[in-house]
Backbone as CSV, one residue per row, in Angstrom:
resi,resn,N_x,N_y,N_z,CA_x,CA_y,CA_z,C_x,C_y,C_z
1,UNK,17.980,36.990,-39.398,17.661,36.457,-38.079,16.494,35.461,-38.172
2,UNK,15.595,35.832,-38.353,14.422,34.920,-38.985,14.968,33.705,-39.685
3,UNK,15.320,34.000,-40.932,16.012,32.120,-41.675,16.734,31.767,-40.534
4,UNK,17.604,32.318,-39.819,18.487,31.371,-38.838,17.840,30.707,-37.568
5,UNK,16.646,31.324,-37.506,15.463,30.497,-36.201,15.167,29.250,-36.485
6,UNK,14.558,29.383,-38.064,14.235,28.561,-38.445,15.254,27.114,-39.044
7,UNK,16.743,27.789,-38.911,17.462,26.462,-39.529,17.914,25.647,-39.038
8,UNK,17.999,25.434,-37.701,17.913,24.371,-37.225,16.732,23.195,-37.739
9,UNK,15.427,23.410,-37.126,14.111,22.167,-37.204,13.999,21.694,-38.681
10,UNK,15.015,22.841,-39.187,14.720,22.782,-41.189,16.046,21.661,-41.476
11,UNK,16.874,21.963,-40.871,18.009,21.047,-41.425,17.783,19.576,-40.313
12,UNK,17.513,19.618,-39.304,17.182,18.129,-38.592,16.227,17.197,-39.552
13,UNK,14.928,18.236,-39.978,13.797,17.578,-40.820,14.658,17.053,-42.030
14,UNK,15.459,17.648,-42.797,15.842,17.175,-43.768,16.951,16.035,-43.846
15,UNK,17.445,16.367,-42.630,18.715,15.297,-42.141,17.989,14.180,-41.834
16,UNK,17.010,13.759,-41.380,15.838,12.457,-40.499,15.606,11.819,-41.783
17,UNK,14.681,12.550,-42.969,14.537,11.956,-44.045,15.742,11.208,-45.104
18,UNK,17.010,12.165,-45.299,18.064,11.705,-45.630,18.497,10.498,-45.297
19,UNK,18.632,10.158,-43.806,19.316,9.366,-43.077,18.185,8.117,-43.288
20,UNK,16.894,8.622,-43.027,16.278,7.505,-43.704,16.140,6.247,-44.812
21,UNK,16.441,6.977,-45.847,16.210,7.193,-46.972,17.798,6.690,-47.537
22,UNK,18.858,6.602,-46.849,19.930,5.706,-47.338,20.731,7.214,-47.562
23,UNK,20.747,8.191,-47.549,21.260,9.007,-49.076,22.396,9.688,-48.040
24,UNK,22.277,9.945,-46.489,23.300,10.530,-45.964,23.492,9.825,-44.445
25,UNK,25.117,9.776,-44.215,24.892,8.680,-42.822,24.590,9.423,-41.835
26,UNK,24.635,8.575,-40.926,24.488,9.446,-39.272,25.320,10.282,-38.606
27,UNK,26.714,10.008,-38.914,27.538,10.848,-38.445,27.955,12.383,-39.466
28,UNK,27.893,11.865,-40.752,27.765,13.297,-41.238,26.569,14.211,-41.180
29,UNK,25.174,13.066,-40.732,24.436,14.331,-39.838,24.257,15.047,-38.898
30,UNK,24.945,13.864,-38.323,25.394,14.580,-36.868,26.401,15.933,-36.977
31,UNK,27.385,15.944,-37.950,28.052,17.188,-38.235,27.580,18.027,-38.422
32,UNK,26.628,17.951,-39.555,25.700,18.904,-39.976,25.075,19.671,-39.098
33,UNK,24.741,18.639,-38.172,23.809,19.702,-37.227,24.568,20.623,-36.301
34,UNK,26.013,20.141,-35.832,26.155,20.810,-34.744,26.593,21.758,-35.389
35,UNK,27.215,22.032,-36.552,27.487,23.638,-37.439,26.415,24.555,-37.179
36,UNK,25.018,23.797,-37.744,24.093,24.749,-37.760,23.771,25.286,-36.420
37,UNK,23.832,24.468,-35.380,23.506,25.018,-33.942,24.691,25.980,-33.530
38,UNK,25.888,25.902,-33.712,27.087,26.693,-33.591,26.527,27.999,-34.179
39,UNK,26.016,28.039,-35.784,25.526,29.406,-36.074,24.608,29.980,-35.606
40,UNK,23.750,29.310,-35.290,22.317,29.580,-34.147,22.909,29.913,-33.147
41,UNK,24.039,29.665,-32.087,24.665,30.093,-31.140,25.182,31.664,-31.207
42,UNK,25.909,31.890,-32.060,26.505,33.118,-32.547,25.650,34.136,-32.899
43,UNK,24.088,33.563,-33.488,23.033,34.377,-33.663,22.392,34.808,-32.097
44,UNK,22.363,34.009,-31.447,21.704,34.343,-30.069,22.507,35.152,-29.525
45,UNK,23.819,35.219,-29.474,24.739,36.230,-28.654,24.619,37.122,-29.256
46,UNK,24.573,37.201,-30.510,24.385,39.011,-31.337,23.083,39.688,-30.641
47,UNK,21.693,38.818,-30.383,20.874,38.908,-30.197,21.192,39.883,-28.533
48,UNK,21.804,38.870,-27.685,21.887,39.370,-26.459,22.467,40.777,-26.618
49,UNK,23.926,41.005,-27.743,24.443,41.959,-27.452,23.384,43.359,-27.580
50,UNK,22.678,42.613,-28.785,21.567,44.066,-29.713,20.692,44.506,-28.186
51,UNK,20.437,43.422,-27.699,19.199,43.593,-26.119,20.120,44.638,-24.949
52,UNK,21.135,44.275,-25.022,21.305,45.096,-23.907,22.206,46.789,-24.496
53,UNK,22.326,46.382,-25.637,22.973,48.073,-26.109,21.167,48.647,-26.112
54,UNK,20.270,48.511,-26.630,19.194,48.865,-26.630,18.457,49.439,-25.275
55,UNK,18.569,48.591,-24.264,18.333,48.448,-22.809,18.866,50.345,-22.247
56,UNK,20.394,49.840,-22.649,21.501,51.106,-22.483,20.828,52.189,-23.033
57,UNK,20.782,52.302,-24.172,20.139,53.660,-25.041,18.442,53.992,-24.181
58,UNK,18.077,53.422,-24.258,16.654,53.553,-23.588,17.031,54.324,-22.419
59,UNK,17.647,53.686,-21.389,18.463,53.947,-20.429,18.587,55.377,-19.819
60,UNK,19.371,55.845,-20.863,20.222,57.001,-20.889,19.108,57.869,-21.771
61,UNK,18.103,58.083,-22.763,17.177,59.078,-22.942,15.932,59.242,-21.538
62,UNK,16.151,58.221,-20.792,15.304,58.642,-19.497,14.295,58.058,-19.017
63,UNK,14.276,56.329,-19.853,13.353,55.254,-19.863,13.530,54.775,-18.385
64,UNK,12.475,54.432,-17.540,12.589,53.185,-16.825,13.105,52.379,-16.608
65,UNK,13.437,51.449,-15.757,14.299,50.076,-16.059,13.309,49.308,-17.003
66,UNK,12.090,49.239,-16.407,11.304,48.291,-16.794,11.046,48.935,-18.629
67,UNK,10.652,50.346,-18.256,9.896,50.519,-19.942,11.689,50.277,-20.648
68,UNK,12.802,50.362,-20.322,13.981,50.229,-21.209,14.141,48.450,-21.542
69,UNK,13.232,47.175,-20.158,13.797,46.137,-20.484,12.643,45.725,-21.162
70,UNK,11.261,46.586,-21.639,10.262,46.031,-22.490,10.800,46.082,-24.094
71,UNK,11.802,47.480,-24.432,12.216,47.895,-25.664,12.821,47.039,-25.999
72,UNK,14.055,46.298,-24.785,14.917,45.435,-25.018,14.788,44.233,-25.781
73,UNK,13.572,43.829,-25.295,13.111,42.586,-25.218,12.417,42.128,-26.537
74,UNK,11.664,43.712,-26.960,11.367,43.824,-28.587,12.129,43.505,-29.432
75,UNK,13.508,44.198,-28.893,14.503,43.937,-30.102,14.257,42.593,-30.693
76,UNK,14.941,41.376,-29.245,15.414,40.066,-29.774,13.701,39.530,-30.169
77,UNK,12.879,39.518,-29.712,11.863,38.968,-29.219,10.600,38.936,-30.158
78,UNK,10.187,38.172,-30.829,8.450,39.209,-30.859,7.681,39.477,-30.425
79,UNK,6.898,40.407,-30.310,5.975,41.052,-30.056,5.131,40.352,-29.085
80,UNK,4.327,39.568,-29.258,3.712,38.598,-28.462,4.465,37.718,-27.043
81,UNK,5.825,37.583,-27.602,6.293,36.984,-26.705,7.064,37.560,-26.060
82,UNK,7.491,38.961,-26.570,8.366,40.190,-25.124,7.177,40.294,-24.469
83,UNK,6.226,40.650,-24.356,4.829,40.759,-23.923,4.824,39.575,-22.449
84,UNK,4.758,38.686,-23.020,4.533,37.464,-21.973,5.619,37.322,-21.108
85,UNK,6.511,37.557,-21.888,7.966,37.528,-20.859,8.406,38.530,-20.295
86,UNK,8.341,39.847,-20.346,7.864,40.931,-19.884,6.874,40.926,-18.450
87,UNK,5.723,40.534,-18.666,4.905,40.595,-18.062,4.771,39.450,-16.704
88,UNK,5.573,38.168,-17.283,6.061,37.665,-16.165,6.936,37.977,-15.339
89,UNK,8.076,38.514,-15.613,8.948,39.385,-15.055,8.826,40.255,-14.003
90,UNK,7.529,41.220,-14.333,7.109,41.790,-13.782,6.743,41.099,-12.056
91,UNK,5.577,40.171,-12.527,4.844,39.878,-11.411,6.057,39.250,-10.403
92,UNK,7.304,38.661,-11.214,7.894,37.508,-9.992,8.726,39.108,-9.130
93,UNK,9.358,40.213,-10.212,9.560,41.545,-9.438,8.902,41.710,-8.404
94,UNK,7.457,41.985,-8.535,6.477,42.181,-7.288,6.900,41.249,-5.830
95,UNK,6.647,40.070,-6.458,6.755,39.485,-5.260,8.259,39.652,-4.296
96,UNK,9.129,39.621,-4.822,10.463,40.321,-4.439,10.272,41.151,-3.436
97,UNK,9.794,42.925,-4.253,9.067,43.526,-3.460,8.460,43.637,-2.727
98,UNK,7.123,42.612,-2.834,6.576,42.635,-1.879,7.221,42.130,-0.474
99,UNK,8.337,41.282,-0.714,8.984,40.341,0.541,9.803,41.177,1.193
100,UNK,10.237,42.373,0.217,10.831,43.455,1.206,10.179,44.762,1.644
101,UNK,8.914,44.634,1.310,8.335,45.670,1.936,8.812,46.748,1.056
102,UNK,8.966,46.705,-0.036,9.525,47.951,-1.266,8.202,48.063,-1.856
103,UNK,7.640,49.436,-2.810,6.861,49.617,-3.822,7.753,50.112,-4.463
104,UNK,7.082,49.732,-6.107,7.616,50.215,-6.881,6.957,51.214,-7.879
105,UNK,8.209,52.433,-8.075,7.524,53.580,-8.849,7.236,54.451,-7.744
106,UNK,7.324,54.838,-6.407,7.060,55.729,-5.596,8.156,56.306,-5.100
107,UNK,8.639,57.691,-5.761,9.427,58.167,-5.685,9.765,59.337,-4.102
108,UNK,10.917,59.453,-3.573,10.953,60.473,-2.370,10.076,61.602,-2.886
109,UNK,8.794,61.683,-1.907,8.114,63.418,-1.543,6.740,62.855,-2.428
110,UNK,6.337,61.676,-3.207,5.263,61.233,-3.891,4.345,61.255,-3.214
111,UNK,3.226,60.905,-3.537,2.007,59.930,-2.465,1.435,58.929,-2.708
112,UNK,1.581,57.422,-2.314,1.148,56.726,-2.787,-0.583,56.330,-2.498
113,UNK,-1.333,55.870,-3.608,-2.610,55.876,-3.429,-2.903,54.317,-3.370
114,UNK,-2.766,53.019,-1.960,-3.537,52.274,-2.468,-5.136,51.789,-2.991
115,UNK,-4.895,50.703,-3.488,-6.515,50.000,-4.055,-6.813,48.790,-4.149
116,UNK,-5.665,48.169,-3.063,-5.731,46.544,-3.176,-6.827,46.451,-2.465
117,UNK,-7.561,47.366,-1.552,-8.025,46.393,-0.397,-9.636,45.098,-0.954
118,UNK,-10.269,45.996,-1.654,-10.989,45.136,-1.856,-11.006,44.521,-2.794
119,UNK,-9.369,43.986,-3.360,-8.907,42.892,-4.193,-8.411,42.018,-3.155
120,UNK,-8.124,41.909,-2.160,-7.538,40.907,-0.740,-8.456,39.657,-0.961
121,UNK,-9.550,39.806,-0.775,-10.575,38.566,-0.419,-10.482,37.401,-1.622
122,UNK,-10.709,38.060,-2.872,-10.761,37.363,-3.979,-9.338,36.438,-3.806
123,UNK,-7.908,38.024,-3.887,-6.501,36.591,-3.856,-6.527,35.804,-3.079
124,UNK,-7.036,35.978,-1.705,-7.070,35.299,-0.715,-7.647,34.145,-1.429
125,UNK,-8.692,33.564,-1.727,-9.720,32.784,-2.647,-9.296,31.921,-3.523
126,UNK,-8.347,32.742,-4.414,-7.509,32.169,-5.638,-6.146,31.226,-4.485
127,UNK,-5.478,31.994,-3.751,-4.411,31.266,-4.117,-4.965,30.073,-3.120
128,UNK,-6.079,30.176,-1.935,-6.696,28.624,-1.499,-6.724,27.750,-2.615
129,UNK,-7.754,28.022,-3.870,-7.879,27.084,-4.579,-6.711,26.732,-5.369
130,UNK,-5.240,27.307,-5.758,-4.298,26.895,-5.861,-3.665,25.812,-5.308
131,UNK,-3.668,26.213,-3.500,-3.087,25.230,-3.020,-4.058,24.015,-2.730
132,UNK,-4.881,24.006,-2.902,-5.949,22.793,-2.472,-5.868,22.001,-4.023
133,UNK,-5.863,22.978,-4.933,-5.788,22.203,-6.702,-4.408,21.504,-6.586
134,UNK,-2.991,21.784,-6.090,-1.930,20.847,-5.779,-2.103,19.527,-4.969
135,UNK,-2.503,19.588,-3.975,-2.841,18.919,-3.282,-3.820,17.692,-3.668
136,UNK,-5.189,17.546,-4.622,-5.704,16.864,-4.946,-4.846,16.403,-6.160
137,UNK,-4.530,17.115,-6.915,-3.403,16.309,-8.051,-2.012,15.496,-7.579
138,UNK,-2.012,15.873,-6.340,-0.788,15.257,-5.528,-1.357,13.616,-5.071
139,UNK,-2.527,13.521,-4.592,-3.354,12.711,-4.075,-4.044,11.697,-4.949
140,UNK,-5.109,12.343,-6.200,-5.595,11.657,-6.742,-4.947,11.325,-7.870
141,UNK,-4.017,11.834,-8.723,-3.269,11.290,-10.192,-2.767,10.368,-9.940
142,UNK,-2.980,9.099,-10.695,-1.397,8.016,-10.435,-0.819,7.922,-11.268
143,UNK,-0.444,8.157,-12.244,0.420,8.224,-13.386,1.344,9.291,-13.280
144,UNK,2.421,9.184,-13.132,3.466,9.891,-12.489,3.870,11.245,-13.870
145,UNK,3.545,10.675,-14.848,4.311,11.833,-15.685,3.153,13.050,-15.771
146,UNK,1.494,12.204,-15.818,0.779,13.320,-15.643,0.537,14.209,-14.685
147,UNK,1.238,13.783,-13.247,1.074,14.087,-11.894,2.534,15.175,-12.505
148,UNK,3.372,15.260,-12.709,4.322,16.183,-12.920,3.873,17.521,-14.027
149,UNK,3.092,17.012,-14.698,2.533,17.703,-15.580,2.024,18.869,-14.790
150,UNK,1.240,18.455,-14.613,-0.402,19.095,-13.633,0.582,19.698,-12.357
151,UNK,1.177,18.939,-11.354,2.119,20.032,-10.206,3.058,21.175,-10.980
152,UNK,3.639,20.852,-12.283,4.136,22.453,-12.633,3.134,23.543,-13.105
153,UNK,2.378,23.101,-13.654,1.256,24.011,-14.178,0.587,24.341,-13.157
154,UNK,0.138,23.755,-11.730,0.025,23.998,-10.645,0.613,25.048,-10.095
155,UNK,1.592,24.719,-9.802,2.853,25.836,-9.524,2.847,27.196,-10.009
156,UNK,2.864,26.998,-11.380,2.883,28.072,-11.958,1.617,28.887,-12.315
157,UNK,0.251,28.410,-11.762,-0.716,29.240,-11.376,-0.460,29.996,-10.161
158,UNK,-0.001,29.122,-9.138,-0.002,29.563,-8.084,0.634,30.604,-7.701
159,UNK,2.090,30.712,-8.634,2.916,32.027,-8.497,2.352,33.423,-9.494
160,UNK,1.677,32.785,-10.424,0.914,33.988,-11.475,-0.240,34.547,-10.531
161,UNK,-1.004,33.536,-9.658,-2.034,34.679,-8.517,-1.129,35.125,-7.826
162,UNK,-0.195,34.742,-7.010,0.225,35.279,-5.661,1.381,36.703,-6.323
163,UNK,1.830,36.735,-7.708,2.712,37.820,-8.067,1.409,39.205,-8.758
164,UNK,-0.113,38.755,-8.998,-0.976,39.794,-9.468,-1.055,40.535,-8.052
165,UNK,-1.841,39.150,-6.999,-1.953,40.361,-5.511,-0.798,40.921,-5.186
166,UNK,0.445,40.295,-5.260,1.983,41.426,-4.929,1.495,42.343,-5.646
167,UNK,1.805,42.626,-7.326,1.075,44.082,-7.697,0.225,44.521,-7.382
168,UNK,-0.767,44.518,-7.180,-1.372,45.344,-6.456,-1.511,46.000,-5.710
169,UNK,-0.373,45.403,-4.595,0.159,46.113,-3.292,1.000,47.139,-3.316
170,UNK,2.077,46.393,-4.295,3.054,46.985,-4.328,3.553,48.453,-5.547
171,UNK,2.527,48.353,-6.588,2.239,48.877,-7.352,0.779,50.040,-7.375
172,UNK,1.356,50.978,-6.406,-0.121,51.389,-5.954,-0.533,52.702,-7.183
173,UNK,-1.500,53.589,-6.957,-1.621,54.630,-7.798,-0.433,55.596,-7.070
174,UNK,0.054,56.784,-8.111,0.972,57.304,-7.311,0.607,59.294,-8.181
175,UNK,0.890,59.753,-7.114,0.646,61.340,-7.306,2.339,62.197,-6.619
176,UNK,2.876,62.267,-7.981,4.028,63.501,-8.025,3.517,64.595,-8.296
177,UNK,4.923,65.559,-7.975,4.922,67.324,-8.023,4.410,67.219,-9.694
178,UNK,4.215,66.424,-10.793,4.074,66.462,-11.817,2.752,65.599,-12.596
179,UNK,2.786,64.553,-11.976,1.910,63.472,-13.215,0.828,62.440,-11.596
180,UNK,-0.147,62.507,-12.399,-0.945,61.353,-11.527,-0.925,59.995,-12.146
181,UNK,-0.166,59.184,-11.364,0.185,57.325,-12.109,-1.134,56.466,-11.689
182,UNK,-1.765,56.222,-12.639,-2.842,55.139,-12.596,-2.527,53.343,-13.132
183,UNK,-2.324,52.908,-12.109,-1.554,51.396,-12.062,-3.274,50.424,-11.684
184,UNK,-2.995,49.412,-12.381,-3.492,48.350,-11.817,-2.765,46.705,-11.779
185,UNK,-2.299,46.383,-10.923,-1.035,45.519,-10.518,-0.016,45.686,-11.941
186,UNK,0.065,45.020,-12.642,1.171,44.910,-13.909,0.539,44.912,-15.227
187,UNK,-1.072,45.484,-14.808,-1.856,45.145,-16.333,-2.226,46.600,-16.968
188,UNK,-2.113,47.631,-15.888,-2.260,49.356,-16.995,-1.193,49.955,-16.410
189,UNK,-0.762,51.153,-16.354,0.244,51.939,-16.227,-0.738,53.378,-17.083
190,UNK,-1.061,54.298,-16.404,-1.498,55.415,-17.092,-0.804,56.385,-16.423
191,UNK,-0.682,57.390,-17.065,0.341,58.474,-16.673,-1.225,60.335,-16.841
192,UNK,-1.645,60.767,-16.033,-2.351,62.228,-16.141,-1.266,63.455,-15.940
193,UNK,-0.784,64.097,-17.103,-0.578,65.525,-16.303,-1.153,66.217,-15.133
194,UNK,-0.545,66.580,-14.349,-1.034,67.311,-13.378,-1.777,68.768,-13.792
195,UNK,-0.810,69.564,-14.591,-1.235,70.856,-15.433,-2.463,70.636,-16.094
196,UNK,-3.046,69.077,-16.232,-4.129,68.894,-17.340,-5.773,68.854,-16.150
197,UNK,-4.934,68.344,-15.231,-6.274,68.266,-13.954,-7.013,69.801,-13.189
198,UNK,-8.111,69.702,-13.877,-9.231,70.645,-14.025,-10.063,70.746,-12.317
199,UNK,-10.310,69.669,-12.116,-11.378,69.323,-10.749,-11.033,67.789,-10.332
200,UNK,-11.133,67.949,-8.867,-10.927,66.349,-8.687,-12.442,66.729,-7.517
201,UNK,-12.833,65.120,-7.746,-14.651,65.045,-6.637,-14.543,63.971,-6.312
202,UNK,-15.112,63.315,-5.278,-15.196,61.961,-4.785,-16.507,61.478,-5.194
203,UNK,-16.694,60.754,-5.871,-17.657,60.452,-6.283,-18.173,59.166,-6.823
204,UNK,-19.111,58.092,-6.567,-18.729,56.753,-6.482,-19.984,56.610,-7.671
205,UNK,-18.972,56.043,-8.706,-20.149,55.595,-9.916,-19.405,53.954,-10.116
206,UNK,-20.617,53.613,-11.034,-20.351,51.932,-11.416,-19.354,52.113,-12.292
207,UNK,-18.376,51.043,-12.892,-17.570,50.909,-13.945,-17.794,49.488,-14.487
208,UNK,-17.289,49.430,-15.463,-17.050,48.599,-16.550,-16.537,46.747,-16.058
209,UNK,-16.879,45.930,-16.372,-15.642,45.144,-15.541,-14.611,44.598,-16.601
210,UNK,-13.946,45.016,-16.572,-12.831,45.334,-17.173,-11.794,45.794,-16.520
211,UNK,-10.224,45.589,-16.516,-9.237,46.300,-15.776,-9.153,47.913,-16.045
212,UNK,-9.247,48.364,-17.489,-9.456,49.461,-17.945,-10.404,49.518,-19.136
213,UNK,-10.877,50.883,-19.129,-11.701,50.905,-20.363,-11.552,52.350,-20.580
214,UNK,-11.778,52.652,-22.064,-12.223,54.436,-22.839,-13.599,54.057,-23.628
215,UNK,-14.262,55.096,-22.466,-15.659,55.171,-23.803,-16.214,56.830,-23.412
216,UNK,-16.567,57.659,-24.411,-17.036,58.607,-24.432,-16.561,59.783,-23.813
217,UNK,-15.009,59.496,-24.066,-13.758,60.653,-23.673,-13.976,60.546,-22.183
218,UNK,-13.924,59.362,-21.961,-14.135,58.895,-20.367,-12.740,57.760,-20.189
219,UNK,-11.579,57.711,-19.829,-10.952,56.777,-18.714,-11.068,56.069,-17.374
220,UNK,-11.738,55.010,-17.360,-11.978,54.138,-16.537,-11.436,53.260,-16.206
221,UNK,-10.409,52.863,-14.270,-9.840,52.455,-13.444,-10.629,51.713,-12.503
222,UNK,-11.473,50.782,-12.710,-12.368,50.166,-11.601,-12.097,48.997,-10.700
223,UNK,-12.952,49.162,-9.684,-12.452,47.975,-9.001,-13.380,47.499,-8.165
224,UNK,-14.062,45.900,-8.816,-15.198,45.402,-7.614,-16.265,46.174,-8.627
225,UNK,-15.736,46.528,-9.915,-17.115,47.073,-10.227,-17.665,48.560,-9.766
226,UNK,-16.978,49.650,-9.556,-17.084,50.762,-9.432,-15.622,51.703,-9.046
227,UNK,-15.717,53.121,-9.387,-14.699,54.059,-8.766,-15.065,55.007,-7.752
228,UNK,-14.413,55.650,-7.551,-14.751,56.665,-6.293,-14.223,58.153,-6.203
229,UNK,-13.218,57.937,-7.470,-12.063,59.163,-7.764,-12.471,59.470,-8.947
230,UNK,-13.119,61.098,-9.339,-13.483,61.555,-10.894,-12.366,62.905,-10.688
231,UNK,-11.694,62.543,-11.494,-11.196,63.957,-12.312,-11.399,64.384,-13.444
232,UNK,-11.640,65.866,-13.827,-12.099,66.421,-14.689,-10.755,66.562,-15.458
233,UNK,-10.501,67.189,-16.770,-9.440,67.401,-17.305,-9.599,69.107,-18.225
234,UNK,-8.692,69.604,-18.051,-9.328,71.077,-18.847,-9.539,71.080,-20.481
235,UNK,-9.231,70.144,-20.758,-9.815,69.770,-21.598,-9.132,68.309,-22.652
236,UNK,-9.547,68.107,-23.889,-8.944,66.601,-24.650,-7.838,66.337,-24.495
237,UNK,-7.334,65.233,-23.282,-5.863,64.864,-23.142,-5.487,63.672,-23.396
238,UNK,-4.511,63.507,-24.432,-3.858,62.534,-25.042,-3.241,61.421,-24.150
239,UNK,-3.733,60.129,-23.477,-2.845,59.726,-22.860,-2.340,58.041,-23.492
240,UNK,-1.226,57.439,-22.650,-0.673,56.265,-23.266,-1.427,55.427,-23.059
241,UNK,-1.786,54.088,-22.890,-2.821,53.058,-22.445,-1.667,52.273,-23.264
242,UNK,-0.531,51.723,-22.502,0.679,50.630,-22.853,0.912,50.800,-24.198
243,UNK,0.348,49.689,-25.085,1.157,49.907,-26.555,-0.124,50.711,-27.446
244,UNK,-1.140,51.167,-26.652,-2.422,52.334,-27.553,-1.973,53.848,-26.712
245,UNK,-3.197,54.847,-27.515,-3.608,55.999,-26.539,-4.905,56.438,-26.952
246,UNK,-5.124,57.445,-26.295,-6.393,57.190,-26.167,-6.490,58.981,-25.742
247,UNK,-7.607,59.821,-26.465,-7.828,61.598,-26.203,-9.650,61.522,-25.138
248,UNK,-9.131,61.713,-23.482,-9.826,61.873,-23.193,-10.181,63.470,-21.821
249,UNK,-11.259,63.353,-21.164,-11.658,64.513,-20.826,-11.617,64.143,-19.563
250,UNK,-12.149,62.970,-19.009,-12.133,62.578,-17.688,-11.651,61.394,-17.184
251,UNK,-10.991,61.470,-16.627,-10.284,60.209,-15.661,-11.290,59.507,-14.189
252,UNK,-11.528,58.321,-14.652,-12.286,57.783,-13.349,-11.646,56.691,-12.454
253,UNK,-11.207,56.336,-11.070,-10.184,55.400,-11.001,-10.638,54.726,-9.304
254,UNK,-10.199,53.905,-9.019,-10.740,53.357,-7.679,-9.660,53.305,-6.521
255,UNK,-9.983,53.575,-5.442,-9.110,53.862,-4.249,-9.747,53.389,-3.056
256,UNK,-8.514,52.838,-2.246,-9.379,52.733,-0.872,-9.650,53.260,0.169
257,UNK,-9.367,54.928,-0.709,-9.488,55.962,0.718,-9.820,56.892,-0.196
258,UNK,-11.075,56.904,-1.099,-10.936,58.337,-2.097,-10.900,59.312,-1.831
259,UNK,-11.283,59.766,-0.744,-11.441,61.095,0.210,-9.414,61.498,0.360
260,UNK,-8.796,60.624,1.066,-7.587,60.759,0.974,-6.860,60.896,-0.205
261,UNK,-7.251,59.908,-1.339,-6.593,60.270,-2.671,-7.337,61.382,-3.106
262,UNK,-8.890,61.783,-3.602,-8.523,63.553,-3.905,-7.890,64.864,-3.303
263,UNK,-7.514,64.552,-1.744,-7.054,65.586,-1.059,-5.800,65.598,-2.068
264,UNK,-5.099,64.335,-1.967,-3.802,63.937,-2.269,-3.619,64.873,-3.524
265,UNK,-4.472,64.496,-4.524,-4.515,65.096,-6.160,-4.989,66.462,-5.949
266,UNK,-5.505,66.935,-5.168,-6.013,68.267,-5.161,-4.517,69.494,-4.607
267,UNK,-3.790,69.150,-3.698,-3.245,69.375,-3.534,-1.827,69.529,-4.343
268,UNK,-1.659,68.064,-4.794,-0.343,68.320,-5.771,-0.750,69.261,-7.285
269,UNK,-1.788,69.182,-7.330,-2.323,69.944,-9.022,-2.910,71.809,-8.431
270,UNK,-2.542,71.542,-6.882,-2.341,72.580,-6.401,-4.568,73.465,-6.782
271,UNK,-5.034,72.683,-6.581,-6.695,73.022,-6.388,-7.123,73.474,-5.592
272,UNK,-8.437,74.354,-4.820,-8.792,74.348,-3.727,-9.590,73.291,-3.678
273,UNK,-10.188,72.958,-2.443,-11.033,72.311,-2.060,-12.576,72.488,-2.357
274,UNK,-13.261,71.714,-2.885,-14.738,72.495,-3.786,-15.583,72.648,-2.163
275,UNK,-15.047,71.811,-1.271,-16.516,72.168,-0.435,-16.142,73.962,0.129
């Protein structure tokens, strides 16, 4: 798969110099090439087929759509770039969602915990200077190819802020009969046993600025620069942090009703109330 990525730009390069160079004409390079793109063709469909039998298998052991179309995507893809394409995916999902008033990942009898609110002001902020950054490149560029340049890259800021605030909305924290989901729009996904939650307290300390962080068997969820939600854990719990993990003791995470989200967690992990 690899040599065949590469044989196309390898056989054009060598065909340009040839043709140069007297030694092969144009039309038998022209042959040349479209063979090799024909096999490059046949390679990409194997590719598709490998992506979606993969997708399937994921599928059916009990994956996600999404965690089955990240595996997928590994297959054909590398690493870096299922990642990006993945992750765009995601956000234009959100916005979808968001247009229908859907969240995603909140299952019948759940509770969802939002934490957008005091992320509002900032998107609000971003996507102004989006549309005001179109607008002056609309106005002041005169060179038409750089003015096309600059409006897609435009564009495509503008939909990368407006699909983070969709996640956020739409992607809230979520508390089942089983696991507490710690989301921050499309950039963590943490999963807590419920059986593992020791004490939940409302309690408002600074955090990190960072989307997530582990330091000192501590998990940290902040937002604006502090949390408000501490759970204790009964003791060293192994959790995922996307493609790491990480053995910690306490979970710290931000909400815009923490009082409502520990009732929420206290209740499903089945706790009393400390006061």
């Amino acid at each position: 798969m690899r040599v065949l990525r590469w044989a196309a730009p390898a056989v054009l390069l060598v065909e340009v110099v040839l043709v140069a160079g007297g030694r092969l004409s144009l039309g038998r390079a022209a042959l040349l090439f479209v063979l090799v793109e024909a096999l490059l063709a046949l390679t990409v469909a194997g590719q598709l087929v490998a992506a979606r039998r993969r997708y399937r298998q994921a599928r059916t052991a009990g994956a996600e759509a999404e965690e089955a179309l990240d595996e997928a995507l590994r297959t054909v893809l590398p690493g870096p770039i299922a990642t990006a394409v993945h992750h765009e995916l995601r956000l234009w999902s959100s916005l979808v969602l968001l247009a229908r008033r859907r969240r995603h990942g909140v299952p019948p009898g759940a509770v969802a915990i939002p934490y957008d609110r005091d992320l509002r002001p900032m998107a609000v902020a971003f996507l102004g200077l989006a549309v005001v950054e179109l607008a002056v490149v609309e106005l002041a560029v005169p060179w038409a190819t750089v003015r096309w340049v600059l409006l897609v890259a435009g564009v495509w800021t503008l939909l990368f802020v407006a699909g983070v605030a969709a996640a956020n909305v739409v992607r809230p924290h979520v508390v089942t009969g089983e696991v507490l989901r710690l989301r921050s729009a499309t950039f963590a996904d943490v999963r807590v046993p419920l059986d593992r939650v020791a004490s939940v307290a409302v309690r408002r300390r600074p955090a990190p600025d960072r989307t997530i962080s582990v330091a000192d068997a501590e998990l940290v969820l902040g937002i604006s620069g502090s949390t408000g939600v501490e759970v204790r854990l009964t003791g060293p719990t192994t959790t995922g942090l996307g493609r790491g993990s990480a053995t910690v003791g306490v979970v710290r995470f931000a909400a815009d009703d923490p009082a409502a989200a520990a009732r929420a967690l206290r209740a499903a992990a089945e706790l009393g109330d400390p006061r």
